[in-house]
N, C-alpha and C positions, 0 to 999 in steps of 0.2 A: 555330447549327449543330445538326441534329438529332443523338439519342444515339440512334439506332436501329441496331446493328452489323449487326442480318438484311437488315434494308434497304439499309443501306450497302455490304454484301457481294453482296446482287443487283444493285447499278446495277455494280458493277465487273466481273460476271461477265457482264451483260449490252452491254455498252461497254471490255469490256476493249481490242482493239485500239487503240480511239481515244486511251484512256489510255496504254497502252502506248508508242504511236506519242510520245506528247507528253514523256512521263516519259523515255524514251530522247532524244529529239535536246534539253530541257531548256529551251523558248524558252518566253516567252507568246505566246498566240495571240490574236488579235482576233479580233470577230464573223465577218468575211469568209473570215477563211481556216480558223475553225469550222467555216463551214459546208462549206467543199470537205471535210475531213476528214471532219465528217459524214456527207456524201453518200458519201464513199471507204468508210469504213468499217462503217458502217451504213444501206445504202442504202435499205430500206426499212420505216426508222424513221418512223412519225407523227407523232412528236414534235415540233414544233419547235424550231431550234436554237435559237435564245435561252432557250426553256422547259428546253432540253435544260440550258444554262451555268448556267442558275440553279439546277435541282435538282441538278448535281451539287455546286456549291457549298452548296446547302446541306444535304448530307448529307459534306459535308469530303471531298469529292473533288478539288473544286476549288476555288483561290479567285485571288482578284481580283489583277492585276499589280501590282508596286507603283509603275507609269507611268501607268496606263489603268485605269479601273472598264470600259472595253470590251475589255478583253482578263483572259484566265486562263490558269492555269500550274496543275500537277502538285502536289499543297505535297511536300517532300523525304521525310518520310515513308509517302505515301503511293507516290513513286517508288522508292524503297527495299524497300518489301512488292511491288510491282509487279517491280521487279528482281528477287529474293527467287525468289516463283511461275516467274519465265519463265526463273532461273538464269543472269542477265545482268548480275551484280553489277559497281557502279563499284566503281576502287580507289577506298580509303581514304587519306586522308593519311601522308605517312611515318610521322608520329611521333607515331600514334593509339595505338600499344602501349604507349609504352614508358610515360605516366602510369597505363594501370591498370597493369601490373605495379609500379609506385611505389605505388598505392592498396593494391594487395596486400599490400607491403612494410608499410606502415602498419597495417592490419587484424590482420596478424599480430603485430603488437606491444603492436596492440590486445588482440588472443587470450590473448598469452603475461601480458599484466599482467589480465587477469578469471579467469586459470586459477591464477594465484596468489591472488588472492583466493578463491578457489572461489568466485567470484559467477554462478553457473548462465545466469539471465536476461541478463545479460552474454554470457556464452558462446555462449546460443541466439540472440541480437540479431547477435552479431559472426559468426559462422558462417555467416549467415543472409545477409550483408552480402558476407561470402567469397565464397559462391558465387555471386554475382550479379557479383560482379568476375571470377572465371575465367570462366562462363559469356560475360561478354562478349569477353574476351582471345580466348576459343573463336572465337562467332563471326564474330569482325572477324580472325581468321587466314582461317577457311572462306571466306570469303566473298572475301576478297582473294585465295585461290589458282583461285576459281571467276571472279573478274572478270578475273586473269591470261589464265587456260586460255583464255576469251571471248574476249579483245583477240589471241593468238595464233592461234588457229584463226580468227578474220577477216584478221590478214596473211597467214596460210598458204593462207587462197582467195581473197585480192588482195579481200576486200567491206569494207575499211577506208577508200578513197577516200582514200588519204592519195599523195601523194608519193616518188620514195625519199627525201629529206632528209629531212623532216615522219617518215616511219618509222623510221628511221636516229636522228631527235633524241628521235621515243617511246620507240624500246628501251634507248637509252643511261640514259633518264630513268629507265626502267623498270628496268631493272639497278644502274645505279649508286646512286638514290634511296630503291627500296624495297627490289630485295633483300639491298645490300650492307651498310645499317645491320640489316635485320631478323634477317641469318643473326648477327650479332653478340648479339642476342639471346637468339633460340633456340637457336642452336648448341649442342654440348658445351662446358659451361666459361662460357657466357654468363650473363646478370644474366637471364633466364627461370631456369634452371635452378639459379641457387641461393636465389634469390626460394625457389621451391619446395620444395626442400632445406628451408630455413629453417621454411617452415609446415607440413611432414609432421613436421620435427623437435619443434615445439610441439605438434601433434597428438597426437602419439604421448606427448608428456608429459602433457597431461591426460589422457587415458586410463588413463596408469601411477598419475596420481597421485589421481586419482578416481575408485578402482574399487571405491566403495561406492554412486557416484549410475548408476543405469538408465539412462539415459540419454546419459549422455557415449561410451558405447563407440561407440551408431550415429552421435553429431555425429561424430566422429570418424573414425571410417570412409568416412563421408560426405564428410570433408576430404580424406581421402587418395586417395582413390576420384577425386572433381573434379579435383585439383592432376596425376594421373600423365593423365589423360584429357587434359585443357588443354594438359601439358607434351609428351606421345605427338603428339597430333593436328597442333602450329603446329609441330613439328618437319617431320612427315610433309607438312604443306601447304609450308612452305619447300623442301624438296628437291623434291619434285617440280615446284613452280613452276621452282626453279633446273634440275632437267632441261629443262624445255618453253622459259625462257627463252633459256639459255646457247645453242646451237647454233645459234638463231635469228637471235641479237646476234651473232654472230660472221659468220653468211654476209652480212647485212643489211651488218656493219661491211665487209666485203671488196666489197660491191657498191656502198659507198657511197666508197670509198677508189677501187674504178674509173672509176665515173661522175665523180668530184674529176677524176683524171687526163684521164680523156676530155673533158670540159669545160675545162682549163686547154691542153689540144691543140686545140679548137675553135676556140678563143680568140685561141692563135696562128697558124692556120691564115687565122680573119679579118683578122689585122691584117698577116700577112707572105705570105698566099696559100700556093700550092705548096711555097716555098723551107722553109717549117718542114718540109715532111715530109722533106729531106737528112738528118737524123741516125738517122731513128726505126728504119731496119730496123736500124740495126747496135745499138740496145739493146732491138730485142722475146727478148722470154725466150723458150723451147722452148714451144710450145704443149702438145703432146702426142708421147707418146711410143709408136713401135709399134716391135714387134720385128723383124717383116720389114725396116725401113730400113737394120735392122747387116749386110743380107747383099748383095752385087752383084749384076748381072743376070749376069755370066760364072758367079758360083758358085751361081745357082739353074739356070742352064742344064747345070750341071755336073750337079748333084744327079740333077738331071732324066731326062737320059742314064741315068746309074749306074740308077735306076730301072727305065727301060727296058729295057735289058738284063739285070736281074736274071731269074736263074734260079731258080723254088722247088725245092730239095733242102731237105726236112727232114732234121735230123738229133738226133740222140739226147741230144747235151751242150745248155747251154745257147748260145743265137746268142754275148752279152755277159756277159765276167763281171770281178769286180773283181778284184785281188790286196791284197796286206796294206799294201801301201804307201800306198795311197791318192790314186790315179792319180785319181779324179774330180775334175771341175773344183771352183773355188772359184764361193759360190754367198753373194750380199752377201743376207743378212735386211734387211726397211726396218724389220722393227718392232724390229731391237738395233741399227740406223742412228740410227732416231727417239729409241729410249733410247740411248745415248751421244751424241747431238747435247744432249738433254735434260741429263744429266751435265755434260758441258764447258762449257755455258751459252751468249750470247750470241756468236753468229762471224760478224765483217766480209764475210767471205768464201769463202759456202759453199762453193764447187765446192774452191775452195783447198783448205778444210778435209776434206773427201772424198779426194780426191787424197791427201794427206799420211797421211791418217786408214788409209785401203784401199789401200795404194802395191802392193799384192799380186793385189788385183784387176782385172781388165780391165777397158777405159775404155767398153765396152757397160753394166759392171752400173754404174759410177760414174754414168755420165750418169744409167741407169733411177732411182737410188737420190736424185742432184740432182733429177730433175723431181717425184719422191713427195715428199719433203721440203717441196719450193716448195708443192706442193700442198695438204700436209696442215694441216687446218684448226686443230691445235693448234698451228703457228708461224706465224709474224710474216713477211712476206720482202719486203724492203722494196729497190729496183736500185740503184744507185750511178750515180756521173758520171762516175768516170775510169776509162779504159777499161784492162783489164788485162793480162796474158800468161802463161801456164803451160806449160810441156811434160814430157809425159806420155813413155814408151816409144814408143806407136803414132802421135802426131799434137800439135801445139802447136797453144793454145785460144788465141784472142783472143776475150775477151767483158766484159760490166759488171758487177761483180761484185753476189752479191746476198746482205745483210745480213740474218741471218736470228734469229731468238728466239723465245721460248714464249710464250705466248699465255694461260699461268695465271698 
């Protein structure tokens, strides 16, 4: 393989898509279908293909399958630097952190027994060793919250070609695999953050304690300076990831929980025809809720009139005014509904729990306040089978009741 980086840096800038194109979808390619890519994306290259496979291999662009000397693949590193440029990082494996912050763990120990020897060359070896371990923690956070953003903003414009199940089993993968071991990490309180602790704390003591050698003060600062960098940054890449993936996992989970139901209705629908659908309208939940449905047509007709015949006489006072008592209606908030639902915890059954909960308020705000609840994307609302009964002042409810919970 040639050692020429100038050179090897022009065949990539010159052939970048076709690399591009191979290092993303990750296959070997034979002669044949070289050449369609060829043609695709450098159509009017002189070169021939085969001249073309040989010299990129042999400037380590490409090399040889390991099935076929007639086919070639991407080597990972160079798919990696190719990712890198176009900002299309793959994730990394779970549990690529957690051994360098153990290497860390170690170096520093290494630190702390050459800082008691005051053995200098030691210190600048081990230091030197340090940074080369944050730096990489660094950029295997970066890069993982850039490969996240990537795989999300292609479910978000449906260019993933994936399935719902297939996206439904990435995001699960995607949340529960990487981010829920790595916020363990990073977190406040995690083994990142006292790793770190630990080797600002050694820092800070050769500096204290060798403050006749030149030298130690920049190793030094230079440590502290790396370790809040590393520790600031794979914070700030975990939350944000966790912003961009959480609401994602959550509507993906709700779509993938309807399509389950709608498929297991399909099902029955083929094997018992028509007769399955006898139970389903008496357990569909409220779709949607509008306000105009709480008023009759006599009492819009009413309105209506009163309208008509109204007279404009302005007058001087105000039209409406309150007294000290406090004659205005009662008026349900969803978001002290949402928090006290939150408080009381897990309930069998919402509307019950409404009901009991607002026995003050009118069964227009309870209903609005059940369908927001049902809706809102931080619970869980999962129907029931036995059918139930409740009566209220204005009307008794027959419906299925629906089991509801938090979603954090």
């Amino acid at each position: 393989m040639s050692t020429n980086p100038i050179r090897t840096l022009q065949l990539a800038a010159e052939y970048f898509p076709l690399l591009s194109y191979m290092a993303e979808h990750g296959e070997s390619v034979g002669l044949s279908d070289m050449r369609s890519l060829h043609q695709k994306h450098k159509p009017d290259d002189l070169r021939p293909t085969d001249r073309l496979a040989e010299l990129l291999e042999e400037f380590g662009l490409f090399e040889k399958s390991a099935d076929s000397d007639l086919a070639w693949e991407v080597p990972h590193i160079v798919g990696e630097f190719l990712r890198h440029l176009s900002m299309r990082q793959r994730l990394a494996a779970p549990g690529l952190l957690a051994p360098i912050i153990e290497e860390v763990a170690l170096l520093t120990e290494e630190l702390r027994q050459a800082v008691v020897a005051t053995d200098l060359d030691r210190i600048r070896n081990t230091s030197a060793n340090i940074k080369q371990a944050l730096d990489a923690a660094r950029s295997l956070s970066r890069e993982n919250y850039r490969a996240i953003l990537h795989e999300v903003m292609r479910i978000k414009s449906r260019q993933d070609n994936r399935t719902l199940r297939e996206r439904f089993l990435f995001i699960s993968q995607l949340h529960e695999r990487h981010l829920a071991p790595l916020g363990g990490l990073v977190d406040v309180g995690g083994e990142m953050e006292r790793r770190a602790a630990e080797l600002i704390a050694v820092a800070r003591a050769a500096r204290d304690s060798m403050v006749n050698d030149p030298f130690i003060p920049a190793i030094a600062a230079k440590i502290v300076s790396s370790v809040r960098r590393m520790k600031d940054e794979a914070w700030e890449d975990f939350h944000s990831a966790l912003r961009e993936v959480t609401p994602l996992f959550r509507q993906i989970r709700r779509d993938h929980a309807l399509a389950t139901s709608i498929s297991i209705l399909l099902e029955s629908l083929r094997r018992q025809g028509v007769k399955a659908l006898d139970g389903i309208i008496d357990r569909l939940q409220i779709a949607r809720w509008r306000a105009d449905n709480v008023f009759s047509r006599f009492a819009i007709e009413d309105y209506l009139a009163g309208v008509e015949q109204h007279a404009h006489r302005p007058e001087q006072d105000p039209i409406l005014t309150t007294d000290d008592q406090g004659s205005a209606p009662f008026v349900l908030d969803a978001i002290e509904v949402a928090a006290q639902l939150e408080a009381d915890g897990e309930q069998p059954d919402l509307l019950r729990w409404l009901i009991e909960r607002y026995a003050d308020f009118p069964d227009q705000q309870i209903l609005q306040a059940f369908h927001g609840v049902a809706e809102n994307p931080v619970f869980a609302a999962a129907p029931g089978e036995v059918r139930e009964f409740i009566d209220t002042v204005d009307a008794r409810y027959t419906y299925h009741p629906i089991r509801i919970s938090s979603n954090a």
